[in-house]
C-alpha positions as CSV (number, residue, x, y, z in Angstrom):
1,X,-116.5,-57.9,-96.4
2,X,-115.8,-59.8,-99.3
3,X,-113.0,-59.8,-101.6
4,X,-112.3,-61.4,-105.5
5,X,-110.0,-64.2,-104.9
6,X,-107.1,-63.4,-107.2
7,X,-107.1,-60.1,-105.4
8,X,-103.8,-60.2,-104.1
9,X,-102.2,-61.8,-107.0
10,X,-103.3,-58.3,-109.1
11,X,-102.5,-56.4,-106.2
12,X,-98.8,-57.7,-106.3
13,X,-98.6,-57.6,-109.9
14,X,-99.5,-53.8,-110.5
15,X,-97.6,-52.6,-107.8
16,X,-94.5,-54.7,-109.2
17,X,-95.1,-53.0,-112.4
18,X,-95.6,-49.1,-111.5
19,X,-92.6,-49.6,-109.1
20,X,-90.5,-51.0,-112.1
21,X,-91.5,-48.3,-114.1
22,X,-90.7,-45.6,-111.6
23,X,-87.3,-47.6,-110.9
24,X,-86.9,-47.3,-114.9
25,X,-87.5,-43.5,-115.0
26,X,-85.2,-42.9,-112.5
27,X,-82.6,-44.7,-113.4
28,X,-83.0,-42.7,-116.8
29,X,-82.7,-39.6,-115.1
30,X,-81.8,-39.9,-111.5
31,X,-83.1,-38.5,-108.6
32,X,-81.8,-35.4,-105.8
33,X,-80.3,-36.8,-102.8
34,X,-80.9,-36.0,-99.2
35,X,-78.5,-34.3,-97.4
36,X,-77.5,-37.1,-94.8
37,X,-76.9,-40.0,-97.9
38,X,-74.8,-37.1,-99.7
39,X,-72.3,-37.2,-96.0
40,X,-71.9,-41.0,-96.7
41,X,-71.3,-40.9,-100.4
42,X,-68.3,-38.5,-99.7
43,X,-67.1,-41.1,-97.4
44,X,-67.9,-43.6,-100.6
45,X,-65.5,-40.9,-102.8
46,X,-62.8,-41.1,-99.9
47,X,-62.9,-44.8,-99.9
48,X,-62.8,-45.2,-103.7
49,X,-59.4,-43.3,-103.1
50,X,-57.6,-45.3,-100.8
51,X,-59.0,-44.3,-97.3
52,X,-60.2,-46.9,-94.7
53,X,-63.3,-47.8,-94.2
54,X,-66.4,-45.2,-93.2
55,X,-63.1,-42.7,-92.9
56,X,-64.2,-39.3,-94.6
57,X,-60.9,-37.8,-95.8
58,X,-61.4,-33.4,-96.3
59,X,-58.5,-31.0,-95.9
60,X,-57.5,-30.0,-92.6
61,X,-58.4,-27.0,-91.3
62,X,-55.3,-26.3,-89.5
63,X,-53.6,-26.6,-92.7
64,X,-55.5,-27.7,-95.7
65,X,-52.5,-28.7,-97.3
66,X,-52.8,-31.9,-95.3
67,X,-55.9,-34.4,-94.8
68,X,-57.7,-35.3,-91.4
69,X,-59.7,-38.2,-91.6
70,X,-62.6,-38.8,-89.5
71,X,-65.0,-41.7,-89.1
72,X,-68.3,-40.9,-90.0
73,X,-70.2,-42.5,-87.2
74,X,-73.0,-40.0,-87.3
75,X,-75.1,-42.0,-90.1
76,X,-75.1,-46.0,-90.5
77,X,-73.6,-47.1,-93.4
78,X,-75.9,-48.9,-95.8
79,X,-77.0,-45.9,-97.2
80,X,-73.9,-45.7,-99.5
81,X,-72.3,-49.3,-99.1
82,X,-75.4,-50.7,-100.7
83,X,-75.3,-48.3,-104.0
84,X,-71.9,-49.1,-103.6
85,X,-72.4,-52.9,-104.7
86,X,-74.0,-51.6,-107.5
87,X,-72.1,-49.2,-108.7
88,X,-69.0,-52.1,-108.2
89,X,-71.4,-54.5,-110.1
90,X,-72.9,-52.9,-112.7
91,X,-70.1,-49.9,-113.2
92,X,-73.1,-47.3,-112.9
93,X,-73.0,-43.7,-111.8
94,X,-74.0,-42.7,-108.4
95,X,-77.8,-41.7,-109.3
96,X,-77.8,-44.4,-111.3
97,X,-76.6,-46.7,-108.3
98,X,-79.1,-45.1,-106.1
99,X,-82.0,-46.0,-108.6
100,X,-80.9,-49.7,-108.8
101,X,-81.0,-49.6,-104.6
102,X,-84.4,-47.5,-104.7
103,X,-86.0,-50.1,-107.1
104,X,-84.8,-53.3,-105.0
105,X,-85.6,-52.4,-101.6
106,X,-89.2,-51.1,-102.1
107,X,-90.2,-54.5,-104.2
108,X,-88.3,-56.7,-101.6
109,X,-89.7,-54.7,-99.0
110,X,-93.7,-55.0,-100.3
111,X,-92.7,-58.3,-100.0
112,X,-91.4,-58.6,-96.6
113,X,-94.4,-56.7,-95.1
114,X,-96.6,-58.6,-96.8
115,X,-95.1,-61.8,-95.5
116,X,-95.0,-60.1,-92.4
117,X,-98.8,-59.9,-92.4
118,X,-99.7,-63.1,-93.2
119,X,-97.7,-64.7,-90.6
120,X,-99.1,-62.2,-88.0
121,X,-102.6,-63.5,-88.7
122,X,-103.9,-60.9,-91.2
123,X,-105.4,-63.0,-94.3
124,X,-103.9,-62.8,-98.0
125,X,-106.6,-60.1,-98.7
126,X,-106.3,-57.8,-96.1
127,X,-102.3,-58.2,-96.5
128,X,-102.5,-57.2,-100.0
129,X,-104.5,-54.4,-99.6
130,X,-102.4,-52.9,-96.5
131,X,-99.2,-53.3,-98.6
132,X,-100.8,-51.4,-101.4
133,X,-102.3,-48.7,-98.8
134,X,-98.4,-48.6,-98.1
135,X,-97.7,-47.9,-101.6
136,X,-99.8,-45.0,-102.0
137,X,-98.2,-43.5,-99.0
138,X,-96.1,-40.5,-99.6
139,X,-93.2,-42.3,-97.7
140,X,-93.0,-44.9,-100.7
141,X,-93.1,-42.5,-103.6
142,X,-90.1,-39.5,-101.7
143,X,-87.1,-42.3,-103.0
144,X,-88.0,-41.7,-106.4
145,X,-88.0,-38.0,-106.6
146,X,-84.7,-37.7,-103.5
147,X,-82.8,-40.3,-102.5
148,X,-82.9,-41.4,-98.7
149,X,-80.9,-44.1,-98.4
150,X,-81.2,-45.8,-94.8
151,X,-84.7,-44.5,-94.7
152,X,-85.6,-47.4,-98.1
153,X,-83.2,-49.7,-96.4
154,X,-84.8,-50.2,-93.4
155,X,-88.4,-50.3,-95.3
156,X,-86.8,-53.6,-97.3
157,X,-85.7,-55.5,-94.4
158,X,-88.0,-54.3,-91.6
159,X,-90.9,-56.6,-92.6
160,X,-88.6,-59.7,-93.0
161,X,-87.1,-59.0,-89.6
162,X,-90.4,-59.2,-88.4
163,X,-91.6,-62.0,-89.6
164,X,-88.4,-64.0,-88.3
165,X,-89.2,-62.6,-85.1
166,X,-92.5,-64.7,-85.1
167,X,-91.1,-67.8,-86.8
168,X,-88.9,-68.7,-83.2
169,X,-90.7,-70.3,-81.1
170,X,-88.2,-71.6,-78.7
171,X,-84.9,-70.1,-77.0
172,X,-82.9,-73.3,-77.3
173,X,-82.1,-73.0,-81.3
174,X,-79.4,-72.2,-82.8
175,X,-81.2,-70.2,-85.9
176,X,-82.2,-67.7,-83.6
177,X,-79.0,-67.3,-81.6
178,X,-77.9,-66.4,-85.1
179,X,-80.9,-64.4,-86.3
180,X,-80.4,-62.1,-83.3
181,X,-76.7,-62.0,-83.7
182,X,-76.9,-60.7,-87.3
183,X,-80.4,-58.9,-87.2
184,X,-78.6,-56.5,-85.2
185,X,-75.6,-55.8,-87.5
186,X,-77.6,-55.9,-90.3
187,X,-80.6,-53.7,-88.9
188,X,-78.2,-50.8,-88.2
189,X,-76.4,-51.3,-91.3
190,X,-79.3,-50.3,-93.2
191,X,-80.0,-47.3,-90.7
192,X,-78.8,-46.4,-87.0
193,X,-82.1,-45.9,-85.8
194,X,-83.2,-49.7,-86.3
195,X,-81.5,-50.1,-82.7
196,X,-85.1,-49.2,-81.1
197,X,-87.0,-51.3,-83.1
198,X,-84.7,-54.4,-82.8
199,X,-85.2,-53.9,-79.2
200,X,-88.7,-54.0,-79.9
201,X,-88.2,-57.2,-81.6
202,X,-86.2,-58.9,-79.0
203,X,-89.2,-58.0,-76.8
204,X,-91.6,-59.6,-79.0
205,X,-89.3,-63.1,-79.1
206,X,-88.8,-63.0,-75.7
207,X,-92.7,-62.9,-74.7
208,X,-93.5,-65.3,-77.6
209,X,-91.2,-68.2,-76.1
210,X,-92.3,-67.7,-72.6
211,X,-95.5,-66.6,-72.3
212,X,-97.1,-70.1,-71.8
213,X,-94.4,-70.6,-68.2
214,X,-95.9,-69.2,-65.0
215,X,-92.7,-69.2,-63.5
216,X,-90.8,-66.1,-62.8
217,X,-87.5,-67.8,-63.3
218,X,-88.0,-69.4,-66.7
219,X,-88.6,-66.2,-68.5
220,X,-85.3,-65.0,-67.0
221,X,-83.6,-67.7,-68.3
222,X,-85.3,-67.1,-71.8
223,X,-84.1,-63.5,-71.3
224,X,-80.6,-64.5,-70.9
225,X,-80.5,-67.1,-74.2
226,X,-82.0,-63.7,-75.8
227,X,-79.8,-61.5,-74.1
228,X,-76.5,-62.6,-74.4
229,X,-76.3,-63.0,-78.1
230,X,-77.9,-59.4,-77.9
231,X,-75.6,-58.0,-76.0
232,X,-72.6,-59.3,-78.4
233,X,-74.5,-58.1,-81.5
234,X,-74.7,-54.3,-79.5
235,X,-71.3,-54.5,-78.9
236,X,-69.7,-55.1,-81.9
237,X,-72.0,-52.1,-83.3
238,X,-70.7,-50.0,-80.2
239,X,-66.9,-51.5,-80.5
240,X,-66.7,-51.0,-84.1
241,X,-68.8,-48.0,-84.8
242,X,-70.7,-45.9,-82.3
243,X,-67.6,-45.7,-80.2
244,X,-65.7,-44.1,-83.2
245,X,-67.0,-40.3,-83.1
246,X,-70.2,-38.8,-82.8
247,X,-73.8,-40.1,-83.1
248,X,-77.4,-38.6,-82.6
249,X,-77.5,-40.1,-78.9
250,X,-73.9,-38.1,-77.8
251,X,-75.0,-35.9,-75.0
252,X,-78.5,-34.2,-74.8
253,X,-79.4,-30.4,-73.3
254,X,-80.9,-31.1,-70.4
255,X,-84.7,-32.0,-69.8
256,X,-87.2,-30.3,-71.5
257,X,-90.9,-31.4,-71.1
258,X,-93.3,-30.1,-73.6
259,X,-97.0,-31.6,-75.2
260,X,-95.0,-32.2,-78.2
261,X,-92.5,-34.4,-76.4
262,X,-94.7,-38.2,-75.7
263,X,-97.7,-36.5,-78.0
264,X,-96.0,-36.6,-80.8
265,X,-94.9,-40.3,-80.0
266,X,-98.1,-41.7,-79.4
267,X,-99.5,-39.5,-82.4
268,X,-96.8,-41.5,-84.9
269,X,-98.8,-44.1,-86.3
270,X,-101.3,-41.9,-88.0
271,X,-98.6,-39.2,-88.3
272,X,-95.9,-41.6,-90.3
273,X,-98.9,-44.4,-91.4
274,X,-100.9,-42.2,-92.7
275,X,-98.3,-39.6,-94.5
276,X,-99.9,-36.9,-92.1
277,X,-96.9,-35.4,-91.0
278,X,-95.8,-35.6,-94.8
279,X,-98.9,-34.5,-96.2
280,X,-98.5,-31.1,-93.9
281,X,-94.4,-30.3,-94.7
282,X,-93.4,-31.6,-91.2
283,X,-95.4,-30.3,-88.0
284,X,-92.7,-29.6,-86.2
285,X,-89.4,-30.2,-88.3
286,X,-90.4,-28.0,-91.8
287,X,-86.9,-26.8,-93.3
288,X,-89.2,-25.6,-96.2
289,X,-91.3,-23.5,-93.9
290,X,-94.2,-24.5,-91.5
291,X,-97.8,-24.6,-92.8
292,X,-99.0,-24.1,-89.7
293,X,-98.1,-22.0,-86.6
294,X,-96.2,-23.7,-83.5
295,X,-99.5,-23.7,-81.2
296,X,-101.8,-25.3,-84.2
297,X,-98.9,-27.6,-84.8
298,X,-99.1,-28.5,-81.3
299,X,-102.7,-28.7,-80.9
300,X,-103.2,-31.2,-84.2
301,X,-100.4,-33.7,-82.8
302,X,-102.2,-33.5,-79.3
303,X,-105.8,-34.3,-81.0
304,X,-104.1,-36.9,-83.4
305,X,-102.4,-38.9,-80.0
306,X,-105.7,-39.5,-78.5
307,X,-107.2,-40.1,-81.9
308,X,-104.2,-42.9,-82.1
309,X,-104.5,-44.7,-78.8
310,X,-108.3,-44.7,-79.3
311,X,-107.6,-46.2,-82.9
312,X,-105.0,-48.4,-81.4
313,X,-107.3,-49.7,-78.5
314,X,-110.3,-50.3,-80.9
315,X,-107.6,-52.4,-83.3
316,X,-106.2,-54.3,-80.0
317,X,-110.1,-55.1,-79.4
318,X,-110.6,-55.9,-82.6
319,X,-108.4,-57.8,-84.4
320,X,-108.3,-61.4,-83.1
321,X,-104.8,-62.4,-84.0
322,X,-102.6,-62.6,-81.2
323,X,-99.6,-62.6,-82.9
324,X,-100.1,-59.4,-84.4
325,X,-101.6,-57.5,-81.2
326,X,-98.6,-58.5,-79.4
327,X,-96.2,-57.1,-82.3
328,X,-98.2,-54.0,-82.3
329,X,-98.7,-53.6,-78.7
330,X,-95.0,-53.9,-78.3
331,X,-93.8,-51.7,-81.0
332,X,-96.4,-48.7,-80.2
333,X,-94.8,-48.9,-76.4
334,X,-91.3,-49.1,-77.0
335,X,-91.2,-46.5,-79.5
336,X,-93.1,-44.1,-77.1
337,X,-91.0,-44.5,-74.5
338,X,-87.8,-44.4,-76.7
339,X,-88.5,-41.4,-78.6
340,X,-90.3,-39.8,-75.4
341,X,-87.1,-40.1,-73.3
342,X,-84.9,-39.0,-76.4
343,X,-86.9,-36.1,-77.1
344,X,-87.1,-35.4,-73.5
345,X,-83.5,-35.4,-73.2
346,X,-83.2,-32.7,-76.5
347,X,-81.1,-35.2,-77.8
348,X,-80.8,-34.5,-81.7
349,X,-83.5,-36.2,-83.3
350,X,-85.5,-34.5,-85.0
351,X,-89.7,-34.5,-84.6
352,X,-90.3,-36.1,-88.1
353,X,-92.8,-38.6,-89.2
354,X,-89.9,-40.9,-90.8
355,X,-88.2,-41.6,-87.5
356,X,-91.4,-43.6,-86.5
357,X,-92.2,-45.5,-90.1
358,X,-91.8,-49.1,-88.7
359,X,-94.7,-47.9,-85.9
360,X,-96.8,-46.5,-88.8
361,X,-96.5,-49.8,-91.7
362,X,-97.3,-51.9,-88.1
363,X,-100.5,-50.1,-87.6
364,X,-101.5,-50.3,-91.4
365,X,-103.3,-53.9,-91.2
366,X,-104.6,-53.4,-88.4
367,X,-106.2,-50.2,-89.3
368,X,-107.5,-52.4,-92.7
369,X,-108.8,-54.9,-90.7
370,X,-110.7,-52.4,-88.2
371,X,-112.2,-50.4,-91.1
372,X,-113.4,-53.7,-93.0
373,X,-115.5,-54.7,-89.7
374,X,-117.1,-51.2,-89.6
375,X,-119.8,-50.3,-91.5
376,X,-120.1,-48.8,-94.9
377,X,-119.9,-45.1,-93.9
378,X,-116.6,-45.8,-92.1
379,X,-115.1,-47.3,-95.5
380,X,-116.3,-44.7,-97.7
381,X,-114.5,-42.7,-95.6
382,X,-111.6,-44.4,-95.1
383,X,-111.6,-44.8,-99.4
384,X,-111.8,-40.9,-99.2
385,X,-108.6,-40.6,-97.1
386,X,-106.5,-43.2,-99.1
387,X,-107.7,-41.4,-102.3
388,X,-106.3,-38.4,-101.2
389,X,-103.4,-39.9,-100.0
390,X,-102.7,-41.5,-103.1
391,X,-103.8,-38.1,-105.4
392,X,-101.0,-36.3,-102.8
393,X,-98.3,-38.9,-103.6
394,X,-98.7,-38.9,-107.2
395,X,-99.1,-35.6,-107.7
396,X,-95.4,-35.2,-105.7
397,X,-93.7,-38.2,-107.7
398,X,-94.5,-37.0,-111.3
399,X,-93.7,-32.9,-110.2
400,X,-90.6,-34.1,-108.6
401,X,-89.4,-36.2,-111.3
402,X,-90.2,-33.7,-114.4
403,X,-88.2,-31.3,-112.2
404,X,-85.5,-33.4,-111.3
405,X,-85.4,-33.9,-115.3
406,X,-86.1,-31.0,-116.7
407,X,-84.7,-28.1,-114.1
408,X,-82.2,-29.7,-112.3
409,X,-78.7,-30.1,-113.2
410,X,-76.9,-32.9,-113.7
411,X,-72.6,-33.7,-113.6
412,X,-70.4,-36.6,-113.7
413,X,-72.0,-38.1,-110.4
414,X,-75.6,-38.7,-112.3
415,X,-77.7,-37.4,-109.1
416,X,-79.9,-34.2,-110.0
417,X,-78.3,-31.2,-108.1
418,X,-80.3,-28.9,-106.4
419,X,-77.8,-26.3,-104.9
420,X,-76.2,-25.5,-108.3
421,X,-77.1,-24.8,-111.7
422,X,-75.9,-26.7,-114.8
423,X,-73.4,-23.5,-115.6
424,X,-72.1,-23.8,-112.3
425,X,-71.6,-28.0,-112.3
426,X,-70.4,-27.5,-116.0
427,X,-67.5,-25.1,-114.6
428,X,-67.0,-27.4,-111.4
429,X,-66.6,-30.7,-113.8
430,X,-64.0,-28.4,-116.0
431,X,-62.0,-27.2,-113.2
432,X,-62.2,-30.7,-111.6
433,X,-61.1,-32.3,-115.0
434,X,-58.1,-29.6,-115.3
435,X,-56.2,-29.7,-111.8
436,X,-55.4,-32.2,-109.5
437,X,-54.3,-29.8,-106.6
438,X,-57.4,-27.7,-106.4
439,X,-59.7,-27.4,-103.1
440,X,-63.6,-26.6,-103.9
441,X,-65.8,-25.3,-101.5
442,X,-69.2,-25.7,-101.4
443,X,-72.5,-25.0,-99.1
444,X,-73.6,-28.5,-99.6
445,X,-72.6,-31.7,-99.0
446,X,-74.3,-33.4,-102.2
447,X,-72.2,-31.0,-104.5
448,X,-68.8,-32.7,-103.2
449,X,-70.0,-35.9,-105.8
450,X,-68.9,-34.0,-108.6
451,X,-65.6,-33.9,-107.6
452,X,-63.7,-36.6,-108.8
453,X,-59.9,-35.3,-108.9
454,X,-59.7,-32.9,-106.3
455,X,-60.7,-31.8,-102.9
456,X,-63.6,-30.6,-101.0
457,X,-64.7,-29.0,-98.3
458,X,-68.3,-28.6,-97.3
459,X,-69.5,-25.3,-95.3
460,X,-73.1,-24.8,-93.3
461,X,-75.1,-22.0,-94.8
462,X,-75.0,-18.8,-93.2
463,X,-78.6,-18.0,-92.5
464,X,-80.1,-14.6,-92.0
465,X,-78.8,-13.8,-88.6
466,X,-75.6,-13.5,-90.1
467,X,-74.2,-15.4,-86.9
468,X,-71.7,-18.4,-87.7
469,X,-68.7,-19.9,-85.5
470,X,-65.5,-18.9,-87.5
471,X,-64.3,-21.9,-85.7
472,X,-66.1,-23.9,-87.9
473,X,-65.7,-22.4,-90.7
474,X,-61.4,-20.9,-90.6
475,X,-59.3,-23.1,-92.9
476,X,-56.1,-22.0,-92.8
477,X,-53.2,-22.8,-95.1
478,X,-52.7,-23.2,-98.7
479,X,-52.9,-25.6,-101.4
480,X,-53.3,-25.0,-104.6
481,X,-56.2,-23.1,-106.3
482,X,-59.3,-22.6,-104.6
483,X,-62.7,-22.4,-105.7
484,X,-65.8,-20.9,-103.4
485,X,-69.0,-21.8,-105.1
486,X,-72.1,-19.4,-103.3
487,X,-75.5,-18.5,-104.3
488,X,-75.3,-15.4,-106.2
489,X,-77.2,-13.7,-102.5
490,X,-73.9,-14.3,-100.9
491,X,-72.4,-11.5,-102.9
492,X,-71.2,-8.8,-100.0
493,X,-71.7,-9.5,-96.2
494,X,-72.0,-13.6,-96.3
495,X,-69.5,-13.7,-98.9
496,X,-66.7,-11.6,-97.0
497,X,-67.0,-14.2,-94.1
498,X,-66.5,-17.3,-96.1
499,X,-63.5,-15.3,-98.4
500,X,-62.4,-14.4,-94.6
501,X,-62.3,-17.8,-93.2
502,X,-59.1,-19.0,-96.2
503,X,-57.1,-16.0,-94.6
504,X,-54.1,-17.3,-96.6
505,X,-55.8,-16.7,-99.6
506,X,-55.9,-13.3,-101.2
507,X,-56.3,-11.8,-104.4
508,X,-59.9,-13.7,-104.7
509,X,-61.4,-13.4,-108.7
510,X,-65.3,-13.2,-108.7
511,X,-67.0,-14.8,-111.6
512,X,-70.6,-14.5,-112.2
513,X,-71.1,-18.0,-113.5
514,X,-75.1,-17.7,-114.0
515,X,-78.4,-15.6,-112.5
516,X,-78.3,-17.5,-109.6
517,X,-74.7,-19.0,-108.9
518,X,-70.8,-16.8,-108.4
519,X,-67.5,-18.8,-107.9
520,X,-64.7,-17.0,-106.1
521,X,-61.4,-18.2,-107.4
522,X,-58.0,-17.3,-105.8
523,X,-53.9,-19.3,-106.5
């Protein structure tokens, strides 16, 4: 199949320019914010007051007259440091900050995947046009409407760590004692859950620089050169971080074995490389509600994991670059079997697309290059897919933005909130701006950014069960004014429990700050 020359030069160029523009609008009017970003950005706030590093500082809730500190070890933390350079830089707001990090990883990381290709074997045609398949994926386009910090990070640097993995080609070399030394800090920097796919890339070294000895004993000594700075890289991470409180692999719930647990695995690089499990509000994970029931859920992942290793197989057949069948064959299995066994174990991850993006941008080329090869029916449909893919993406980006611009409100912190009106942040940034004692409570974590000169503390919703853990929600003690901010709903039952859980706080004041929004008030 033939291609213009100067294809990937306009390729490049146009995707440079829609992303600048889209960087531009947002910067203008900044995007919502994920939930898990908004936990490190409180840790930001505590920081930016004198507490250590990665320590979130909230009110203790044995006496929230005093602080308890906790390291935040539960999310990696690139997902605020790196707005943080801006904001330190530049002197920016937080959206703003966020828009400055959303605009330079996706260009640097078009560019690292691209790279990426091209050294895996894929020409500068088929490179470009899997990059640009990328771009019109829905994962590309979510960052401008909400902000997912290590979810961008890792797309920027995942393709450059790639293509260093494939630029060794021997054990004895300094470079790469280094490379693997600091690929692992910096990896899991950007987001925790690079740990898999740096073992994946270690993998990949490690048969690269040994596959042409026949002895047994030489690839264990190429294991251990590999290894051992490995090893040291994990262990600061552990030493340093993991070790520090919590993370998503504490624990587990016992073994549970379900068609979900390795289909959904094997089913990721059409389900995250081809926006599927975007495109359908999350199969299995759907905090805005399910668009299909459990047992249709189950049977499409089923139907799309032998669709997947059939694609996969055909693509291994296929493609003639070695390079790139190796990264892909080793990938694909590694992130089966991790996620298999983690899902296996109920440990808490989630069953979401995103988890698996680096399986799904590996699969992209080779998926190109498979459909160029077939004949013309195949490509028409293929066009057919990626045009709706694109008409999906678009059609989210522009809604999202106009109502992160137009409908959502907007405080001292720059981010559009969600969880608040503009007469609720207009009475949080006046109360904030008037005391320096007060405690504000809110139901989510991304609200806490408008605070500035007080404290916070940050509740779960109480859902319709009406069930909660007055363990994690008591706070006893006083300090100073307290302010309860709760969807107008909360009014009566819900609303009792949370007033209940300050039991040294009586005389509470309702005002009806909007429609939608109340704020109970007590000294």
């Amino acid at each position: 199949m033939a291609f213009p020359k100067q294809l990937p030069k306009i390729i490049f160029i146009l995707l440079i320019v829609l992303t600048a523009i889209a960087g531009y609008a947002i910067f203008r009017h900044p995007m919502a914010i994920f939930p898990d970003p908004s936990w490190g950005f409180q840790v930001m706030r505590s920081m930016q007051h004198g507490g250590g590093f990665n320590m979130k500082i909230i009110p203790d809730q044995g006496n929230i007259a005093h602080n308890y500190s906790e390291f935040l070890s539960w999310w990696s933390p690139g997902q605020y440091l790196a707005p943080y350079f801006f904001i330190n830089i530049f002197h920016v707001n937080v959206g703003q900050a966020c828009a400055l990090t959303i605009l330079t990883c996706e260009i640097v990381g078009l560019f690292g995947f691209y790279q990426f290709f091209k050294k895996a074997g894929f020409s500068a045609n088929i490179s470009a046009i899997s990059i640009a398949f990328m771009a019109c994926q829905m994962f590309y386009v979510v960052p401008f409407v909400f902000y997912n910090g290590g979810e961008v990070l890792l797309f920027a640097f995942g393709g450059w760590f790639l293509y260093c993995c494939l630029s060794f080609n021997r054990v004895k070399d300094w470079r790469l004692i280094l490379f693997i030394l600091l690929s692992g800090w910096i990896g899991f920097i950007c987001k925790s859950s690079f740990m898999w796919f740096y073992a994946a890339g270690l993998c990949i070294i490690w048969i690269r620089v040994s596959r042409t000895h026949t002895i047994l004993g030489k690839w264990i000594v190429n294991g251990l050169w590999i290894g051992v700075p490995a090893v040291a890289s994990f262990a600061g991470i552990y030493v340093t971080y993991l070790s520090r409180g919590y993370n998503p692999t504490s624990g587990g719930n016992g073994l549970k074995l379900l068609w979900e647990t390795f289909g959904f695995p094997l089913a990721s690089p059409l389900l995250s490389g081809f926006s599927v499990d975007d495109l359908t509000h999350g199969l299995l994970y759907h905090p805005d509600g399910p668009m299909f029931s459990y047992a249709i859920s189950v049977f499409i992942i089923v139907a799309l994991a032998i669709a997947t290793v059939f694609i996969v197989i055909r693509i291994l057949k296929t493609v003639p670059y070695t390079e790139y069948k190796l990264v892909l064959s080793v990938v694909y299995i590694v992130s089966v079997l991790f996620f298999g066994m983690a899902f296996l174990r109920q440990l808490a991850i989630s069953y979401e697309g995103r988890h698996f993006r680096m399986v799904g941008l590996v699969f992209i080329p080779g998926a190109v290059y498979l459909v160029s090869r077939l004949q013309v029916g195949y490509r028409v449909m293929f066009a057919l897919v990626w045009m709706g893919i694109t008409y999906a993406s678009l059609q989210y980006v522009i809604n999202g933005y106009i109502t992160n611009r137009d409908q959502g409100s907007h405080g001292t912190s720059g981010i559009t909130q969600q969880f608040l009106d503009q007469a609720g942040i207009n009475e949080v940034t006046k109360l904030d701006n008037s005391h320096t004692n007060a405690v504000f409570v809110f139901l989510s974590p991304d609200l806490a950014l408008e605070v500035r000169n007080n404290r916070f503390i940050t509740l779960d919703p109480i859902d319709q069960t009406m069930k909660i853990n007055y363990e994690d929600y008591q706070h006893c003690g006083h300090s100073g004014p307290l302010h309860i901010f709760l969807p107008s709903n909360y009014k009566g039952a819900k609303a009792a429990m949370i007033l209940k859980s300050f039991e040294d706080y009586k005389g509470f004041k309702l005002t009806q700050l909007s429609l939608d929004y109340v704020m109970y008030s007590a000294d």
